[in-house]
Backbone as CSV, one residue per row, in Angstrom:
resi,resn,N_x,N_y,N_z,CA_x,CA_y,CA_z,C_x,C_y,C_z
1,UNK,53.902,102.387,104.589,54.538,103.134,103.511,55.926,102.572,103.188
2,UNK,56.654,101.745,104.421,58.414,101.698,104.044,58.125,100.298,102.615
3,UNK,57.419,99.611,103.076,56.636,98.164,101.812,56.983,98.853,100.844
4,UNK,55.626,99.835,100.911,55.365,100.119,99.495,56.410,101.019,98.900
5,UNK,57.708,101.791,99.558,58.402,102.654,98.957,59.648,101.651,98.327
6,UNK,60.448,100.600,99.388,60.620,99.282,98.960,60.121,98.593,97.566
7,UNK,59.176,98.483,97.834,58.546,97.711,96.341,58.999,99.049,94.917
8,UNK,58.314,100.189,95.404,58.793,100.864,94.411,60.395,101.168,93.841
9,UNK,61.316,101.055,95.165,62.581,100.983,94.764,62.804,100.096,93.675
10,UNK,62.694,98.551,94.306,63.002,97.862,93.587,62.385,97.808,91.724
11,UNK,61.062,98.096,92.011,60.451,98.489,90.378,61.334,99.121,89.903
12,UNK,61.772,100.386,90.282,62.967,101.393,89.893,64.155,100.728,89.382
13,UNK,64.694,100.068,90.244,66.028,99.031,89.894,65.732,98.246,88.645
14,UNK,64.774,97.445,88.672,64.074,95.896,87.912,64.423,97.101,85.899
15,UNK,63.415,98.643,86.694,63.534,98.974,85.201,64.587,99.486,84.724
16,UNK,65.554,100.126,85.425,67.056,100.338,84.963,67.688,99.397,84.039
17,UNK,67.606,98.332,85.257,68.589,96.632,84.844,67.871,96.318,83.267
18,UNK,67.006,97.228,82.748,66.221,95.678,81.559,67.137,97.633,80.224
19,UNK,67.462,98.155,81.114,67.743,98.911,79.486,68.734,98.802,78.777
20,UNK,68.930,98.588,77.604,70.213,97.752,77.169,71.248,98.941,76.440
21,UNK,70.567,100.201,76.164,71.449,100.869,74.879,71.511,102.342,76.025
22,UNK,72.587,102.947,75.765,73.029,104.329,75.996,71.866,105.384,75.933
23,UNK,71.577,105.253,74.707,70.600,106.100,74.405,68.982,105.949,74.780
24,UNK,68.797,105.045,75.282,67.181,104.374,75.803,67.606,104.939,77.543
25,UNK,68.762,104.438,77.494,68.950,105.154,79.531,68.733,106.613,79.763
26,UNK,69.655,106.872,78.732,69.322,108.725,78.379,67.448,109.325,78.488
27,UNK,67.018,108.872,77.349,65.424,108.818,77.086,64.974,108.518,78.452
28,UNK,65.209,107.610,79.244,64.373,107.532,79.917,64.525,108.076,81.068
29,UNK,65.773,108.013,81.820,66.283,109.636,82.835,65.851,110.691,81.907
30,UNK,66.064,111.567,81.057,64.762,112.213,80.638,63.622,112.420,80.879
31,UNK,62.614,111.599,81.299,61.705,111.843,81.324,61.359,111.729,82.854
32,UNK,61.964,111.028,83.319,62.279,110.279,84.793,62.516,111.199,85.899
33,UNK,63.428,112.038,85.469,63.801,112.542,85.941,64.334,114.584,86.083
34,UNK,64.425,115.512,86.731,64.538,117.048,86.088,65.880,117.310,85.620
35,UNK,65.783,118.310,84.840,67.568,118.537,84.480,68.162,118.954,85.831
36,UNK,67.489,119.799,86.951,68.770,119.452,88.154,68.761,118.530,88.714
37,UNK,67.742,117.232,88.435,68.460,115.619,89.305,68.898,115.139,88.318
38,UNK,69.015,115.015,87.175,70.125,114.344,86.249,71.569,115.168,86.595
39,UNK,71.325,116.721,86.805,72.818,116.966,86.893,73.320,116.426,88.210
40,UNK,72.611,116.518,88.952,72.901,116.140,90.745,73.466,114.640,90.919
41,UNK,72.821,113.609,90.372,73.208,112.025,90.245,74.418,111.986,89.092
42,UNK,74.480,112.841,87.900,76.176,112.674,87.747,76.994,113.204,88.369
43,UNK,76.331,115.039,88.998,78.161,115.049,90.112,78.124,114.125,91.130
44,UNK,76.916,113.211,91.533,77.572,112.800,92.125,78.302,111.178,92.126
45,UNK,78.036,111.325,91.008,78.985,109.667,90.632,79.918,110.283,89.849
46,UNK,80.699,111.714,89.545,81.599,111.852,89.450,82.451,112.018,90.488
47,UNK,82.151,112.194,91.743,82.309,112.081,93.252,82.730,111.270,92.996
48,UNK,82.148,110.110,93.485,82.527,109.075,94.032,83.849,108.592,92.787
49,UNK,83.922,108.305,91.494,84.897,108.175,90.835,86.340,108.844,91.291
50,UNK,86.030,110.265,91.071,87.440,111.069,91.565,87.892,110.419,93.341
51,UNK,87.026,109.926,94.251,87.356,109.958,95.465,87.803,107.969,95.017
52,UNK,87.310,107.748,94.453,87.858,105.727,94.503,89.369,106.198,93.613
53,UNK,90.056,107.346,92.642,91.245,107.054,92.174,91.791,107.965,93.296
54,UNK,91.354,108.059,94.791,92.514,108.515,95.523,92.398,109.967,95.426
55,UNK,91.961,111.089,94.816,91.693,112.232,94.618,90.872,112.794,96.163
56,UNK,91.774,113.548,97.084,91.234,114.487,98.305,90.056,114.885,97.949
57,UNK,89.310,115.212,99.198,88.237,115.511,98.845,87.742,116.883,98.740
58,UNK,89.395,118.025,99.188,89.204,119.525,98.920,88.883,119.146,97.117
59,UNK,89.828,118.567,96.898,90.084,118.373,95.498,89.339,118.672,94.152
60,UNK,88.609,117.466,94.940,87.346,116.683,93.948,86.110,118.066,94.111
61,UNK,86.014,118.774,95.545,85.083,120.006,95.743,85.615,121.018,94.338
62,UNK,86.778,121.014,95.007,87.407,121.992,93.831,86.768,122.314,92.262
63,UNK,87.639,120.493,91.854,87.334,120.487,90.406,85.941,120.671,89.860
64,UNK,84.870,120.011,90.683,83.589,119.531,90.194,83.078,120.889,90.737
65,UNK,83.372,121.680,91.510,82.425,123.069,92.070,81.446,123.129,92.900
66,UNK,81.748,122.077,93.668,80.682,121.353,94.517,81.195,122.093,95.837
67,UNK,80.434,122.038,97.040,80.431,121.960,98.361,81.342,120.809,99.069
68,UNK,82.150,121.075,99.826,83.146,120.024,100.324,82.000,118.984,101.597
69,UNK,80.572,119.344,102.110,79.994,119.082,102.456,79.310,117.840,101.530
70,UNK,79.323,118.075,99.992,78.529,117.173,99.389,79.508,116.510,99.235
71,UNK,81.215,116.834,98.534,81.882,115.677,98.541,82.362,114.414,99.746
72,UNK,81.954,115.528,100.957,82.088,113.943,102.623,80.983,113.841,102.716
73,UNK,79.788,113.816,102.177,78.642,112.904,102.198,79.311,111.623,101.224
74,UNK,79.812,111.958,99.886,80.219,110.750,98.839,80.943,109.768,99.968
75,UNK,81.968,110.507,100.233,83.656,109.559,101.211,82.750,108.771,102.203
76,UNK,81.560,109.624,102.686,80.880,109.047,104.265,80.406,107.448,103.101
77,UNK,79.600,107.831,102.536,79.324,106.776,101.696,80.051,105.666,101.117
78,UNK,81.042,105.659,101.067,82.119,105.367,99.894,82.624,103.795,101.581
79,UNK,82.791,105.302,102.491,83.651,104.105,103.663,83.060,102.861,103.636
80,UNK,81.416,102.598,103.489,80.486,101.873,104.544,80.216,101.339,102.723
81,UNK,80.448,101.299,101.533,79.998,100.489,101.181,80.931,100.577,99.678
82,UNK,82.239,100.731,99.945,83.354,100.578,99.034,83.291,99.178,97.903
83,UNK,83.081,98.313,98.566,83.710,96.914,98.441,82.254,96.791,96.840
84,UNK,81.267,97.197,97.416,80.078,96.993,96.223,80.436,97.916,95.525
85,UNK,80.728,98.596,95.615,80.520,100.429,94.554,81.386,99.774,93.655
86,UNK,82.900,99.927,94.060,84.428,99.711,93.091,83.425,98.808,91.849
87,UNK,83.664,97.941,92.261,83.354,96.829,90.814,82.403,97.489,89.965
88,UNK,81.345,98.169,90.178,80.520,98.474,89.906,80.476,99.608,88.988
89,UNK,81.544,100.993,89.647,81.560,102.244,88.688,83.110,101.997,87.866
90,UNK,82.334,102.320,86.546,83.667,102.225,85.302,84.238,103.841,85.660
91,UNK,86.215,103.509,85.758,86.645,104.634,85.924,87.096,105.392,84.923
């Protein structure tokens, strides 16, 4: 099963990477996906944003209304793989 969940990741990735317009990414998380995992995958890449400009992580619980539990899952995350993320999320 880890192959085949692997292979499917990457399918997942391969079809992200080929969408070119705002609105085709939209459409297709849409369909992809439920309105509480679309809301769940933006708080939590609004996480991780507020925690890369330096923003505590009572903080970031605060603002976003989240669990301070979900925002040190982001930080736990953030420690062990900073260096890829930064470049990666527009702030």
């Amino acid at each position: 099963m880890l192959n085949k969940s692997n292979n499917f990741k990457h399918d997942l990735v391969h079809n992200l990477a080929e969408i070119q317009t705002d609105k085709s990414m939209r459409d297709f998380l849409d369909v992809l996906l439920t309105a509480d995992e679309f809301e769940e995958i933006s708080i939590r890449l609004q996480i991780l944003k507020k925690l890369l400009k330096g923003q505590t992580q009572r903080k970031v619980a605060k603002v976003l209304g989240v669990g301070i539990a979900t925002v040190t899952r982001g930080a736990a995350e953030l420690k062990v793989k900073k260096a890829k993320v930064e470049g990666m999320i527009k702030r």
